[in-house]
C-alpha positions as CSV (number, residue, x, y, z in Angstrom):
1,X,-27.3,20.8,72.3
2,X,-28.3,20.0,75.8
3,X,-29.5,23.0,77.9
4,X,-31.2,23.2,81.4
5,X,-29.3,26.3,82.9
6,X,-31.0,28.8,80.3
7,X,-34.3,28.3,80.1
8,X,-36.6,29.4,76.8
9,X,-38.4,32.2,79.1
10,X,-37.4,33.8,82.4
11,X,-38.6,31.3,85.4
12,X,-41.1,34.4,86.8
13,X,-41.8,33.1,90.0
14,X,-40.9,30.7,93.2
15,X,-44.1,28.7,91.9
16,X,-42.6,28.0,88.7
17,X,-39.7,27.2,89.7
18,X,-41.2,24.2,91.9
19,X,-43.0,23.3,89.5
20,X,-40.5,22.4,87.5
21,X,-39.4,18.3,88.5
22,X,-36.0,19.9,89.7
23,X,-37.5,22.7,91.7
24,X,-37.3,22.0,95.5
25,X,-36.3,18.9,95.0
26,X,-32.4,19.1,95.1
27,X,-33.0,20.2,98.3
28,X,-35.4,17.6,99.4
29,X,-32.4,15.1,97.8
30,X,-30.0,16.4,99.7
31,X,-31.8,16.6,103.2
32,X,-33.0,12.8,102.8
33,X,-29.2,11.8,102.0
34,X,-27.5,13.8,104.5
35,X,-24.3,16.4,104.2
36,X,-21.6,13.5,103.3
37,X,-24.0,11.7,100.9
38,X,-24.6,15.5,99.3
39,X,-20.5,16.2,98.7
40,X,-20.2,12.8,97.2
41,X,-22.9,13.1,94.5
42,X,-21.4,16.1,93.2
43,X,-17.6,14.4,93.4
44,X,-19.0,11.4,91.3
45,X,-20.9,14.3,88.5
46,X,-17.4,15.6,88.1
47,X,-18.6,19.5,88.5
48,X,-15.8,21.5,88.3
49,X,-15.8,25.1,89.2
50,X,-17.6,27.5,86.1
51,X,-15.6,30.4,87.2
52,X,-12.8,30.1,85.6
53,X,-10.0,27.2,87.5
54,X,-12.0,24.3,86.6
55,X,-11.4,22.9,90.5
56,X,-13.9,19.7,91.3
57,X,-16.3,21.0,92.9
58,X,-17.0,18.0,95.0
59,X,-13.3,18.1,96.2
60,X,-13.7,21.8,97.7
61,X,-16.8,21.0,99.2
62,X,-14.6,17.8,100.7
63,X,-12.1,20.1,102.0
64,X,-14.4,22.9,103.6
65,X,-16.5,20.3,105.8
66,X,-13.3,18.6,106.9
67,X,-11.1,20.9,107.6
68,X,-10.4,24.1,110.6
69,X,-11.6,25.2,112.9
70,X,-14.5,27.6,113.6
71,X,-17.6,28.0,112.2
72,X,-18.4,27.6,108.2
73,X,-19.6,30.2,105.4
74,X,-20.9,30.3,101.6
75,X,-20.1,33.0,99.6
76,X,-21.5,32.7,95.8
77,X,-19.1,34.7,93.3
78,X,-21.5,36.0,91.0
79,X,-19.1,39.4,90.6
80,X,-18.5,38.8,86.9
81,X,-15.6,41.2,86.1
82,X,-14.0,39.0,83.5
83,X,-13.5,41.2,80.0
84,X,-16.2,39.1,77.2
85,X,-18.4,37.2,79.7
86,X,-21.8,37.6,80.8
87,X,-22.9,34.0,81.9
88,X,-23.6,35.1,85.5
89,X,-25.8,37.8,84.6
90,X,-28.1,35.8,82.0
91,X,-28.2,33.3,84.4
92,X,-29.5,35.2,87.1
93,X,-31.7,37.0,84.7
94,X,-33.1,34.3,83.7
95,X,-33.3,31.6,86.5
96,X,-32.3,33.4,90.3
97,X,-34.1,30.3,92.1
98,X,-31.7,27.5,91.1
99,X,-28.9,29.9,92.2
100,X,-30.3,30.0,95.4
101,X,-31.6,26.6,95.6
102,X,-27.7,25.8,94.9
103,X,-26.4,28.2,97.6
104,X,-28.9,26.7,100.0
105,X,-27.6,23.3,99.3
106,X,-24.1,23.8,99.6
107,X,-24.5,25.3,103.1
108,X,-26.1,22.5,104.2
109,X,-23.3,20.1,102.4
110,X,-20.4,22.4,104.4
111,X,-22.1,22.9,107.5
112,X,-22.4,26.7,107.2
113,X,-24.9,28.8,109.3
114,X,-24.7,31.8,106.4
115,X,-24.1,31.9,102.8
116,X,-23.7,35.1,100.7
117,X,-24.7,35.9,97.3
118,X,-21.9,38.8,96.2
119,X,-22.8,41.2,92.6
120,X,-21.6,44.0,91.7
121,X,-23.5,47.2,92.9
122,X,-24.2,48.0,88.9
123,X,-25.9,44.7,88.5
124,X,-29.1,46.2,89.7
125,X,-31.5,43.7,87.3
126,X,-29.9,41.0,88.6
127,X,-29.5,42.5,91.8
128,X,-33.3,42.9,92.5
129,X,-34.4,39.2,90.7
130,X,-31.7,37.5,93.4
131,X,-32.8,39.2,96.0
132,X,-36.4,38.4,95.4
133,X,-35.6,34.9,94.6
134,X,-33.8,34.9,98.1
135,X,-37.0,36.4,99.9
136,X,-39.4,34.3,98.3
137,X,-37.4,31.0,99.1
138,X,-37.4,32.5,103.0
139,X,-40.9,33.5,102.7
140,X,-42.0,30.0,101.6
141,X,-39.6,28.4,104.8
142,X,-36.9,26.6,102.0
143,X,-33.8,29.2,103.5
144,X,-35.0,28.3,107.5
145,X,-31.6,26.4,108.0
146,X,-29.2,28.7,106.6
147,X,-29.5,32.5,106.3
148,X,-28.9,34.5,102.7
149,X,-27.5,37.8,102.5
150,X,-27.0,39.2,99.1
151,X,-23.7,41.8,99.0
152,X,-23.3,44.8,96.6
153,X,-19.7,45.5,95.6
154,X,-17.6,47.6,94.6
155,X,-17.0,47.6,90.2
156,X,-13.8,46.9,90.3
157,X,-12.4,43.3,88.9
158,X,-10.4,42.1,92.3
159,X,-14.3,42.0,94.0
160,X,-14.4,39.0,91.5
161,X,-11.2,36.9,93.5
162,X,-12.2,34.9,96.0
163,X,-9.8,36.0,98.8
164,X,-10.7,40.2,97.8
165,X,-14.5,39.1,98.2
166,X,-14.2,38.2,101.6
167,X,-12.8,41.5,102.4
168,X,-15.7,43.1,100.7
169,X,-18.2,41.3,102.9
170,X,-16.4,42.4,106.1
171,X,-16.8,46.2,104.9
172,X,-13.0,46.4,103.5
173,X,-12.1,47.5,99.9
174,X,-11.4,44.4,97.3
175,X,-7.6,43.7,98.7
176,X,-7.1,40.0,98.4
177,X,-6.1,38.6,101.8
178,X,-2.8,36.3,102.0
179,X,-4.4,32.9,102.5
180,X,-6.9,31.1,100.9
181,X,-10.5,30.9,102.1
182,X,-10.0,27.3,103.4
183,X,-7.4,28.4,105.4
184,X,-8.8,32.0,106.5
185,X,-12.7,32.9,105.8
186,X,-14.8,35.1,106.8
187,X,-14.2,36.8,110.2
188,X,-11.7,34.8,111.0
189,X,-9.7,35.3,114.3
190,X,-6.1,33.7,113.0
191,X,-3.1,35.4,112.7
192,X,-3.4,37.6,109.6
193,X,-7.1,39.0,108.6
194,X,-6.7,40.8,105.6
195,X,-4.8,43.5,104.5
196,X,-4.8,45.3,107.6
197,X,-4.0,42.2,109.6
198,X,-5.5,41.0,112.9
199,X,-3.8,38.4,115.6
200,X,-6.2,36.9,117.7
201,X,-5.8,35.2,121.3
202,X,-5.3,31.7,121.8
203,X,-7.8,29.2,120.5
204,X,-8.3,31.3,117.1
205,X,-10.2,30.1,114.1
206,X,-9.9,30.0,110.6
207,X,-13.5,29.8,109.9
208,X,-13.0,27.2,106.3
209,X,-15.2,29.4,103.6
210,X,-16.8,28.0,100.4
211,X,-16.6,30.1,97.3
212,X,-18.0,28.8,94.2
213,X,-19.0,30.6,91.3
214,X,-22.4,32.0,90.2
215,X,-23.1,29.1,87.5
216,X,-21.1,26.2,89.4
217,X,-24.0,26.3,92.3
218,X,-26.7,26.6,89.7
219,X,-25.9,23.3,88.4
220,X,-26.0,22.0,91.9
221,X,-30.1,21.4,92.6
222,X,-30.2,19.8,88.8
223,X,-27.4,17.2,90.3
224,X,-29.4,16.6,93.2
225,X,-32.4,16.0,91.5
226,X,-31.5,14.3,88.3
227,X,-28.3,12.6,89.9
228,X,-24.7,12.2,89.1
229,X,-25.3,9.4,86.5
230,X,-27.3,12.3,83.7
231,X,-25.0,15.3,84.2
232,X,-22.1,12.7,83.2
233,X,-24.4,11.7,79.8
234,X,-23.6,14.9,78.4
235,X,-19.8,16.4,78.0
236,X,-16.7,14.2,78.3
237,X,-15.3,12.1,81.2
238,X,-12.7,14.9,82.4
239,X,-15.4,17.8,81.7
240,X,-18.8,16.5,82.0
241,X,-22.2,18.5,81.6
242,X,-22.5,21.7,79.8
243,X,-21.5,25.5,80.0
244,X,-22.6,29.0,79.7
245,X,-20.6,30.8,76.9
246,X,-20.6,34.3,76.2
247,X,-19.2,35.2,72.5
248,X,-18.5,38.6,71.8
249,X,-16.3,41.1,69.4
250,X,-16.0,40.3,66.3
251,X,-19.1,38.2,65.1
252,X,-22.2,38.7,63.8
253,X,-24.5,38.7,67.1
254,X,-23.0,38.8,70.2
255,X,-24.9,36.4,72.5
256,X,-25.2,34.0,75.6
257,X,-25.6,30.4,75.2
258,X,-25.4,26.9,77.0
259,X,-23.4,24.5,74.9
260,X,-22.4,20.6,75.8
261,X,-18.4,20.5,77.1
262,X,-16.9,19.2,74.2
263,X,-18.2,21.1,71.7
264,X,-15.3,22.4,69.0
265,X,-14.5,26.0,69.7
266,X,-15.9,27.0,66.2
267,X,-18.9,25.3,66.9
268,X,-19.5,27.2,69.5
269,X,-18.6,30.6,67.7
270,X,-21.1,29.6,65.3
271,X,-23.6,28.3,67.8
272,X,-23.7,31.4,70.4
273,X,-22.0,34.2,68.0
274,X,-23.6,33.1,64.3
275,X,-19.8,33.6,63.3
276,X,-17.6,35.9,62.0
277,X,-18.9,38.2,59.1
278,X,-18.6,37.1,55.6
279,X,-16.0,37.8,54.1
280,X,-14.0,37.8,57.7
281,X,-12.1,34.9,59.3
282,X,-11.2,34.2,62.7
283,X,-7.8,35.5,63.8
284,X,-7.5,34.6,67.7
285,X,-9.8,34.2,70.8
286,X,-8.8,35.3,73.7
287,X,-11.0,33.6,76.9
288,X,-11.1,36.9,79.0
289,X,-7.8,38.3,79.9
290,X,-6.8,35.4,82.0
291,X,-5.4,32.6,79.7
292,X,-3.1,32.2,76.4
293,X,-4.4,33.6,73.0
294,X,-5.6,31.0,70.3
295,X,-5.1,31.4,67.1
296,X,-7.2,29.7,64.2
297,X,-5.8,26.5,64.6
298,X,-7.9,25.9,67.9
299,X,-10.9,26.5,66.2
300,X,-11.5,22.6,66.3
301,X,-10.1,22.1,69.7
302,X,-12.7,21.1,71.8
303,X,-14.1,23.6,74.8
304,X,-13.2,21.6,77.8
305,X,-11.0,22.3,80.9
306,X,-8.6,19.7,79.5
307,X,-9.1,21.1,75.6
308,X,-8.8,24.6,75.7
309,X,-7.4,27.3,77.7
310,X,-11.5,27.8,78.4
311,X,-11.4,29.7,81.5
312,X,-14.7,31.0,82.0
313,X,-16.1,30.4,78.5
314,X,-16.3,33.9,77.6
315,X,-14.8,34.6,74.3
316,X,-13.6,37.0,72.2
317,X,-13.6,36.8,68.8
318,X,-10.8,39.0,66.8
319,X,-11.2,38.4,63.0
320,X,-8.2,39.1,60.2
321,X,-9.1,43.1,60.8
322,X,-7.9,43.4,64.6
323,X,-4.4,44.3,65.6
324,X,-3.2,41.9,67.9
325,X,-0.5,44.5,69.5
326,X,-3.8,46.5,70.2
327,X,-5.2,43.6,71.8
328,X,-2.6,43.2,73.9
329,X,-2.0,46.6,74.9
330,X,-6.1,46.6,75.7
331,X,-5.4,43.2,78.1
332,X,-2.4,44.9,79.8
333,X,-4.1,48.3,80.3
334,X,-7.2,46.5,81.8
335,X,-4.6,44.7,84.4
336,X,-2.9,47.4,85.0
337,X,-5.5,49.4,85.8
338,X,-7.6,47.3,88.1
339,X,-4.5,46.0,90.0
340,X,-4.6,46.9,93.6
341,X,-1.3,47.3,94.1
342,X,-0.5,45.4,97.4
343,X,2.7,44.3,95.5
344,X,5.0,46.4,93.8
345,X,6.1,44.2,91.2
346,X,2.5,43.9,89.5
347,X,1.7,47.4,89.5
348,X,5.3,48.7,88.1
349,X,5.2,45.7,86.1
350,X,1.5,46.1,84.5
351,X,2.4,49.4,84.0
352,X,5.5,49.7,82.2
353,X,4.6,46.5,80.2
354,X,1.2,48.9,79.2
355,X,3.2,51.8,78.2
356,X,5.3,50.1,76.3
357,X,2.7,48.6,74.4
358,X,1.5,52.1,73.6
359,X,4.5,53.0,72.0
360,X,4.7,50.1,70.0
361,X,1.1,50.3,68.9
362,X,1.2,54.3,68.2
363,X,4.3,53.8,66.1
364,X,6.9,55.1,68.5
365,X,7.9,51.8,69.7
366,X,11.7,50.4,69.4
367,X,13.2,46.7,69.7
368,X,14.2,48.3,73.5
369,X,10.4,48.5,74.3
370,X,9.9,44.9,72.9
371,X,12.9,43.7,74.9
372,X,11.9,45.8,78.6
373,X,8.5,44.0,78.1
374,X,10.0,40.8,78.0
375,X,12.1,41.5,80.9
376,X,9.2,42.6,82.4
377,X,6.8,39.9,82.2
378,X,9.4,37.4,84.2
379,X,9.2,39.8,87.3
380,X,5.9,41.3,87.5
381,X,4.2,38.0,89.7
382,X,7.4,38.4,92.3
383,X,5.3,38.2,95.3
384,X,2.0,38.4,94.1
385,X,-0.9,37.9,96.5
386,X,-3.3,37.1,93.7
387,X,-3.7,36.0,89.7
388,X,-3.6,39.3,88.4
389,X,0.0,39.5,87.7
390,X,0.3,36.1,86.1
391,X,-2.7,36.8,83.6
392,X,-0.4,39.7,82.6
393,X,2.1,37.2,81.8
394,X,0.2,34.9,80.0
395,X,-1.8,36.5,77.9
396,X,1.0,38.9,76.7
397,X,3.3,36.9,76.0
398,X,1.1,34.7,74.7
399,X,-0.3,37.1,72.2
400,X,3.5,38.6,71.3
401,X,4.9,35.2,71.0
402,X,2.1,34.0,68.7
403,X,2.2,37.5,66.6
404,X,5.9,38.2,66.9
405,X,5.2,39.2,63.1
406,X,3.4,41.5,63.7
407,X,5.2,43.3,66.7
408,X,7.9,43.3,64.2
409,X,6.1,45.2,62.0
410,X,4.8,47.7,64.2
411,X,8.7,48.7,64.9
412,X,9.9,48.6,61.5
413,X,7.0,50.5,59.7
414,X,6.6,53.5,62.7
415,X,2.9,53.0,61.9
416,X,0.0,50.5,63.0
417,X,-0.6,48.6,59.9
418,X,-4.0,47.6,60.9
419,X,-5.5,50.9,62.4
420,X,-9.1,49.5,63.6
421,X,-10.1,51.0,67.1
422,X,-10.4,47.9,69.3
423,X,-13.1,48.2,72.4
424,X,-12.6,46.8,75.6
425,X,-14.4,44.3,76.1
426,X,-16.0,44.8,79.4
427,X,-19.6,44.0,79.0
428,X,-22.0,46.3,80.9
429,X,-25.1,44.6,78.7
430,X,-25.6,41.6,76.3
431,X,-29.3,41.1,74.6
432,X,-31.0,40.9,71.3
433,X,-27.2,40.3,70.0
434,X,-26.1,43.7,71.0
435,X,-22.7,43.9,73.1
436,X,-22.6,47.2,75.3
437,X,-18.9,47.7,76.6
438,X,-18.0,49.5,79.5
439,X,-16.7,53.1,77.8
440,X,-15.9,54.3,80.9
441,X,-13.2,52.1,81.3
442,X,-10.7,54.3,79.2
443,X,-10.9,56.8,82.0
444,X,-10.3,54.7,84.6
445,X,-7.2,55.4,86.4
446,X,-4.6,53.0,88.2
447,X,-5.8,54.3,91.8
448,X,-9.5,53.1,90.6
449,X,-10.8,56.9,90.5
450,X,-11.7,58.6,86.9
451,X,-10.9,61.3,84.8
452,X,-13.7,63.8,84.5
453,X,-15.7,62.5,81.9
């Protein structure tokens, strides 16, 4: 398989990083070709966004630069929140400089005078190799043209949504705004600024922000340098170049690995996860908490945006063992829990979906609880400011459409026929094929404090 993003060994040093024959030179590429030149190279490599929506790249970049009014901003999602993915972090473990290199690039594409770089607060390795990346690259005179500021946030998984994030840089808590960043970045003066809300005098501005993910601007300087032409000679026409996938749960060594788009799902279990244990097959995969369960029959589907419900190609693998109410009740509670609650209908919703999932899963649950859950997931995205509420939706109903058997049999036994204590699968670590999930999370309460440990 094809890999550039993940190197063999950690790129130690600025140094080693230029000496590479992609080093510097995306940015050298995109100076001698100018801004316009820059958008359209990526628009013709077809990158579309690694963090999860699969939105062409070159497009957003398109629409930043062209649109608004005010002045421009980067901001670099590298917040990774999303239950069974790592990417971001091995990336920036292993490679900072082509992140930055990527950043710097796309604020010159956009016009913006500064970009951020926004991890979590608890992603000190990362943390400190970014912001010596970012130092070294100013140090050297690469970052003279647009200034770098690497944000700490808050753990919770709204930091990761793009609108929430901006209100993190501005000092605010992770509430996602109303509008989109094209329409309302960064210290914007235009009618509504957040949650709090702001009107400005005549004349205000919107200030059009970029946010792209962590590994979508690390494939940026390889574009630049190598050209549109070799990212589309590997993946397919719709999904071209490669991807960081994280496999975790149940397989043999939990792992991070760069595979081609196009690649069969199993493939890639096999590939990044060395498979299921013998004996064990593969029940379902959930992609994070965001998309639609699949079952075994997608094991030969192949991971692409158009293929797969992919979302950020982190997966979980649940072999014949897991109990798939338990899985949903896991996905529910972690929505529930990390909503913000800006609109009713998610939080009530989350909630009573999660409780009743409980019930169901304990033994105590009735063909009521099955029915007020169904009821439940058409209301709980009335008025919803973000995705949150309509991963509930998906991935429940998914999951209880797909294993209506065994919701059935949940109610008519009293019991949990497959009793197997599922983790959630928050990943606070991933190396030597050890997954370390984020215990702490079962004490996490729905106003984001904790029960005493």
């Amino acid at each position: 398989m094809s890999t550039f993003l993940l190197p063999r060994a950690p790129v130690p040093s600025l140094d080693d990083w230029l000496a590479t024959d992609v080093g510097g030179a995306g940015i050298e590429r995109a100076q001698s070709i100018g801004p316009a030149a820059t958008r359209e190279m990526i628009l013709q490599a077809g990158l579309r966004g690694r963090g999860g929506g699969g939105f062409p790249t070159g497009r957003k970049w398109a629409s930043i630069a062209g649109e608004g009014a005010g002045r421009r901003f980067v901001a670099c999602n590298a917040a990774e929140g999303e239950p069974g993915t790592f990417k971001d972090r091995a990336l920036m473990r292993a490679n900072p400089y082509q992140l930055v290199e990527g950043v710097i690039i796309a604020a010159f594409a956009v016009g913006a005078e500064r970009a951020y770089i926004c991890l979590k607060e608890s992603f000190a390795e990362e943390r400190a190799r970014v912001t010596a990346a970012v130092a070294e690259m100013q140090a050297a005179g690469i970052c003279h043209d647009c200034e770098i500021a690497v944000v700490a946030g808050p753990g919770e998984y709204l930091f990761g949504e793009e609108k929430a994030m901006l209100e993190v840089i501005e000092g605010r808590s992770p509430l996602p705004r109303l509008f989109p960043p094209h329409e309302q970045g960064l210290f914007a003066t235009a009618s509504v600024s957040g949650w709090e809300g702001a009107s400005g005098p005549a004349g205000d501005v919107s200030n059009p922000t970029l946010v792209n993910n962590c590994e979508t601007l690390s494939n940026v300087p390889w574009i630049l340098a190598r050209g549109a032409e070799w990212f589309r000679s590997m993946g397919t026409d719709e999904s071209p170049g490669t991807v960081v996938a994280t496999v975790v749960g149940d397989v043999i060594a939990p792992d991070v690995g760069e595979i081609e788009l196009g690649t069969s799902l199993g493939d890639v279990i096999d590939a990044v996860g060395s498979g299921v244990a013998p004996g064990r097959s593969v029940k379902a995969v959930l992609s994070g908490v965001a998309n639609e369960v699949m079952t075994a029959d997608a094991l030969s589907a192949p991971v692409t945006y158009e293929g797969i419900p992919m979302g950020a190609a982190g997966f979980i693998v649940l072999d014949d063992t897991a109990c798939m109410v338990q899985a949903a009740m896991n996905c529910s509670r972690f929505l529930y829990v990390e909503s913000c609650g800006q609109c009713p209908p998610c939080k009530r919703g989350s909630g009573e979906i999660t409780q009743r999932l409980e019930r169901i899963e304990g033994g105590a649950g009735t063909p009521d609880d099955v029915e007020e859950i169904a009821r439940w997931l058409q209301r709980v995205t009335d008025g919803n400011r973000c995705y949150l509420a309509v991963e509930e939706r998906v991935v429940v109903t998914s999951i209880m459409q797909a294993f209506a058997d065994e919701v059935a049999e949940h109610v008519s036994l009293g019991r949990c026929p497959r009793p197997r204590k599922l983790p959630m699968w928050t990943l606070t670590d991933l190396r030597d094929g050890v997954a370390t999930y984020d215990e702490s999370f079962w004490r996490k309460r729905a106003d984001w404090t904790y029960d005493p440990a």
